[in-house]
C-alpha positions, 0 to 999 in steps of 0.5 A: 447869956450864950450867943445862941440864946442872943441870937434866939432872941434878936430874931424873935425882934426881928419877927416881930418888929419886920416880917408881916404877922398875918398870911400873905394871899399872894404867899410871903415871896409874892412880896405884897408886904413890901409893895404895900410900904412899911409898915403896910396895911393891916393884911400885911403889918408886923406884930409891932404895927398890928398893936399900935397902929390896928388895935390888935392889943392881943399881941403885946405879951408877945412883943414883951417876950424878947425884952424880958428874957434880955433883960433876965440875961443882965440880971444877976441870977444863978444859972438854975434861976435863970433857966427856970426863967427862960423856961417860963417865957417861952412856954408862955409865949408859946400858951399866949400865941395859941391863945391869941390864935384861937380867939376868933373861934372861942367868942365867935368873932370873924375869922383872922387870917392865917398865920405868916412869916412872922408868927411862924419865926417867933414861934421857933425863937420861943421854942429855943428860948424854951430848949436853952433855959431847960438846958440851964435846969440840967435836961440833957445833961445841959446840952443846948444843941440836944435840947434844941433839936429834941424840942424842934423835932417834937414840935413839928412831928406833933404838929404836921405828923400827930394832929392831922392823924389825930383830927382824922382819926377822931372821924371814927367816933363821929355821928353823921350829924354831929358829936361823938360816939364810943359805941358808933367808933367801936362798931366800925371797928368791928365790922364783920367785912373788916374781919370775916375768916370766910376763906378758911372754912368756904370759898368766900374771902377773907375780911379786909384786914386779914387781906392786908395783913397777910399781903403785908407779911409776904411782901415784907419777907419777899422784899428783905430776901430780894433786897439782901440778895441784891446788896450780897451780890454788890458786896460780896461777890465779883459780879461783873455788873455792879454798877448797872445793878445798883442803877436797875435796883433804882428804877421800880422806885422812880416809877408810879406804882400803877405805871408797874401794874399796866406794864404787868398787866400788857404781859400777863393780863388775859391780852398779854403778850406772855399770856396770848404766847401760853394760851397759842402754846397750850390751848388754854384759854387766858384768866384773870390769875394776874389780878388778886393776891399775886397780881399785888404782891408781884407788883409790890416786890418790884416797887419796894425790893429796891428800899430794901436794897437801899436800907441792907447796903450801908448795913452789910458794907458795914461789917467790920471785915476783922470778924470776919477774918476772925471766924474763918482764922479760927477754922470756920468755913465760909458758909460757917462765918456768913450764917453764923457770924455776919448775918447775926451783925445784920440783924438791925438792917434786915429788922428795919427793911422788913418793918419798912416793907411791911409798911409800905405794903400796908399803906400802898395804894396804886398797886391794888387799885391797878391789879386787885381785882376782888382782893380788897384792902384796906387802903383800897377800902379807905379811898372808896369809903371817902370819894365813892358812893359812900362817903362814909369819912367815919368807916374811912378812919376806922379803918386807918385806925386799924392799918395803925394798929398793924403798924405799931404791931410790927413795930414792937415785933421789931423792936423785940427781935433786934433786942438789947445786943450790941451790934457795932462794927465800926469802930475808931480802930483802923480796919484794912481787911477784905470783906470774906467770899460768899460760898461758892454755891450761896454766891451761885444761888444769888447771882442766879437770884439777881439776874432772873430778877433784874432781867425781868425788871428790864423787861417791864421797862422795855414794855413802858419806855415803847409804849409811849412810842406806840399809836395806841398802846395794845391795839395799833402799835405802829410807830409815833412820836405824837405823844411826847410832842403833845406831852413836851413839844417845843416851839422856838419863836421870836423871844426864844424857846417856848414850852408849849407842851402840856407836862412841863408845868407839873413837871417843873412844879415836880422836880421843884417840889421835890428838890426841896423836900428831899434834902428837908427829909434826909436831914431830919431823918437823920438827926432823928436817928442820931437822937434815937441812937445816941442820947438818952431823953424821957419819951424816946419810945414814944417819939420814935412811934411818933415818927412811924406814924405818917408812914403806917397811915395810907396817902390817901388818908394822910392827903385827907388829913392834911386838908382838914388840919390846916384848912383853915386859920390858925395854920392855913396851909392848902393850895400852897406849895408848902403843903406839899413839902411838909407832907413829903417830908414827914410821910417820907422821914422815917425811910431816912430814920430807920436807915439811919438807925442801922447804919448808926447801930454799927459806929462805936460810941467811942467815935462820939467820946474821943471826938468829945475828949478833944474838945467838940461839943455835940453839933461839932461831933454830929457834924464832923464825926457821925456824918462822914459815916452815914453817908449810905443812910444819908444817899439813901434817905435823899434818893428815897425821899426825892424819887417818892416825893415825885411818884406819890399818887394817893396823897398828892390827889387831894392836895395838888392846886391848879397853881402847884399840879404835881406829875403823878395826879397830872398823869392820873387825869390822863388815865382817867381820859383815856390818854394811855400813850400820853400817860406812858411817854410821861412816865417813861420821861419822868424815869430818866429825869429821876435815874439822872437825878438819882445818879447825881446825888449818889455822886454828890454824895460819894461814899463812906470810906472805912478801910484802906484798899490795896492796889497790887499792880500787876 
């Protein structure tokens, strides 16, 4: 018996023998199991005391789980007997303790509490009691690290990522009154407003889907142009501003989409300043041209031209400079070497920041609820099919389906174009060589590119970090400080400092929930990566879909969906702060994934093979090889997943408690009341808390070193 398997199953003991087995009202640190006394009452006993001492006869398999595979490991079986066994004892386990769970409601008894702590680390022994003994019978070539993590990912993914979908999904074919129907779920899907083509041939407009789809295509494309734009001219060029660029590429992300919308809408709304400055200058009287296609799709290419920015850098820095120097030795010029030899080894990045651009167009929801106007989509119609007057949860999961169905389309289009070929560069040859120089007029044509861009972007947020100073933001703009001392006022008295501004707890709660969540998102999605690029397991493809699927469905359904999964026992999950982690980290892993995908596409797997030669098993190689190399993706995924857990809007709304208020549903509340100016000072507080926060973590984090530099002094 391997250490790891006896450590396994000593914490199973524990958790069985310890912790409380049923979910704590006051939530397992609120400490009331302990305060109670041990073994306490029935609400807040172990699995041991529920069967002794409260009758619960139903959890003693369980208790025999630990006890049998110990004794298992002093027998003398072979390795594939023994494994066969662990197998069969974990998966039974794992079959009792669902079992178990689902009684109450298989012979309509009353309803048992949630399940705790306790539950919940048995659950996971189990799993790896399970993984090892599959590990014995030969799965992964009898790596128990690999199949441990293989086993843990396809348990939490099917748990917090396909059963809430699929239990909102299955709204689509429900009657009004109760059962399903195939013919009822069909004709939502084929709906004449989903699908119409009236724009082609009239003036009406074109169905739902049709809106979102081409939105989908022309923010993807614009923003993969933008974001290779911006990460050739950090570089492959001397512009001057690198450093400031890389901060200003930060900002769109670390905003709440509708903050962007009403900064465009205060310049180029019918009483913009830009549009009130043309109108004067021409005569024209102002339109309403902000707000439909464009009016979204300009404010889509500034909130996610930055995630391609962020995908592309760890890609193009990764081009080995050697094939480069190769191409321009062999008389190549430099246009010649940059179309014909480093874009090809950027396809994965540039085929990954399209797919999450299109994506994240398709799930957006704070954009088009700001500037749609009459161009609907489909996340718009989801939103008012649930809370408008509707209230048709049936149409509302049609259409998800149908955002799903666009999903998985781009994502075999994706998998198409990349292809088979191999695109590694880094390899465990030493590589001391420049990166070469753009043409001279590509370079001109970009940094021309960058700074228009940038220059615009600066200006929104010169519009959104004064007009938190203004009386009242487009009418009096006189000079105040009202709305920050309302917002984060400041008192100090007698036993100290007190926080009396009406936004510090959901900003606390904010950069708490956030900070946990964050590094939970990278680290999975990472080692997600490392899964899909360098081991081989049946089912990989549906894994990887399976990772893709939270981040196709809308906030707003993915919120909806959460509630309805674990709202009630077995997993009671709402009103907790936990509900909040889990859905930022699995509605934000596959950014972490599919940059870690490309940033893992580009390493050798003779990295992976020498360090095996000398002796590392795969955790150690994992650990001490890959990691070092993926710090961009890395960076990346925490910067990504910690800014967004932040400025989520549309899942947050129906998951936020009165205990954890999140600071974007907090600052949607004062929008809906009319408290515009407290609403901008909050948003433009929470930008420099998060380019702080941003700034750290780029620090803490450093950067991959490939080669060596040379330092002429001069």
């Amino acid at each position: 018996m391997s250490k790891s398997l006896r450590g396994w199953l000593l914490l199973a003991l524990c958790s069985l023998l310890l912790l409380p087995w049923y979910q704590q009202e006051a939530g397992f640190f609120g400490g009331e199991w302990l305060a109670d006394g041990w073994p306490g009452s029935q609400a807040t006993a172990s699995a041991l005391w529920q069967v002794f001492s409260f009758q619960h006869r139903e959890l003693l398999p369980l208790l025999l789980m630990p006890v049998a595979a110990m004794l298992l490991g002093v027998a003398r079986l072979t390795r594939h007997q023994f494994g066969a066994a662990l197998v069969a004892i974990g998966l039974a386990s794992l079959a009792w303790l669902g079992f178990e769970s689902a009684l109450p409601a298989v012979f309509g008894l009353a309803a048992a509490p949630g399940l705790g702590w306790g539950a919940l680390v048995f659950s996971a022994c189990a799993l790896m009691v399970l993984s090892t003994g599959a590990a014995l019978l030969g799965a992964c070539r009898g790596d128990v690290f690999v199949c441990g993590v293989i086993a843990a990912l396809v348990a939490l993914i099917g748990l917090f990522v396909m059963f809430p979908v699929l239990r909102v999904l299955a709204n689509a074919f429900a009657l009004e009154t109760s059962g399903y129907s195939l013919t009822t779920g069909l004709s939502r899907l084929v709906d004449g407003r989903i699908w119409s083509m009236g724009c082609v041939g009239g003036n009406r407009g074109c169905g739902v889907a049709w809106n979102t789809l081409f939105l989908a295509l022309a923010s993807a494309t614009g923003t993969t142009l933008l974001g290779l734009a911006f990460a050739l001219v950090v570089t492959r060029t001397g512009f001057r501003f690198k450093r400031s660029l890389r901060a200003l590429t930060v900002l769109p992300i670390i905003t709440p989409p509708f903050v962007i919308g009403m900064a465009l809408i205060l310049l180029f709304g019918r009483n913009g300043a830009v549009t009130a400055w043309f109108s004067e200058l021409t005569g024209v009287a102002p339109g309403r041209g902000l707000y439909g296609f464009y009016g979204v799709w300009l404010a889509q290419l500034l909130s996610f031209t930055p995630i391609a920015f962020m995908v592309l850098i760890g890609v193009v820095e990764g081009v080995s400079p050697s094939v480069e120097e190769a191409s321009q030795t062999m008389g190549g010029s430099r246009w010649q070497t940059f179309w014909r030899v480093s874009l090809p080894l950027m396809r994965p990045g540039l085929a990954n920041a399209f797919l999450v651009g299109f994506i994240e167009s398709l799930a957006d929801f704070g954009n088009p609820m700001v500037l749609g106007g009459s161009y609907s989509v489909l996340s718009t119609d989801i939103y008012f099919a649930i809370v408008g007057a509707q209230n048709d949860a049936g149409r509302a999961a049609g259409l998800g389906m149908i955002l799903l169905a666009f999903a998985v389309t781009a994502f075999i289009a994706q998998r198409r174009w990349v292809g088979t070929k191999s695109y590694t560069t880094v390899t465990g040859k030493a590589d001391n060589g420049q990166h070469a120089g753009l043409d001279w007029r590509l370079s001109w044509l970009l940094g021309a590119v960058v700074v228009i861009w940038s220059s615009f972007t600066l200006v929104l947020y010169g519009m959104i970090l004064t007009g938190g100073f203004m009386n009242q933001w487009g009418r009096d703009n006189s000079f105040t400080l009202r709305h920050y001392a309302d917002a984060f006022g400041i008192e100090a008295g007698e036993r100290g400092l007190r926080w009396v501004g009406t936004a510090w707890d959901s900003l606390f709660t904010s950069l708490m929930i956030a900070g946990i969540s964050a590094p939970i998102t990278a680290a999975l999605g990472l080692v997600a990566a490392w899964l899909l690029v360098r081991q081989r397991f049946a089912g990989k493809s549906a894994f990887e879909f399976a990772t893709m699927l939270s981040f196709a469905i809308p906030g707003t359904v993915i919120g909806i969906s959460y509630i309805l999964a674990f709202n009630t026992p077995p997993i009671e999950l709402t009103g907790t702060a936990a509900i909040l982690v889990l859905c930022f980290v699995f509605r934000n892993m596959p950014v972490g994934l599919r940059g870690g995908i490309a940033a893992m596409s580009q390493l050798d797997r003779s990295l992976d093979e020498a360090s095996t030669m000398l002796g590392a098993n795969s955790f150690t190689t994992a650990r001490r090889v890959i990691l070092p190399l993926m710090r961009p993706a890395l960076s990346t995924a925490l910067v990504y997943s910690f800014v967004r857990s932040i400025t989520s809007v549309s899942a947050v709304v129906f998951l936020v408690s009165a205990k954890y208020n999140m600071a974007t549903a907090y600052i949607v509340g004062l929008v809906e009341n009319g408290q515009y100016g407290i609403a901008i000072a909050y948003a433009s507080v929470l930008i420099v808390v998060m380019l702080l926060c941003v700034l750290l973590a780029q620090r803490l984090v450093g950067q991959r070193k490939l080669r060596r530099v040379d330092r002429v002094q001069g």
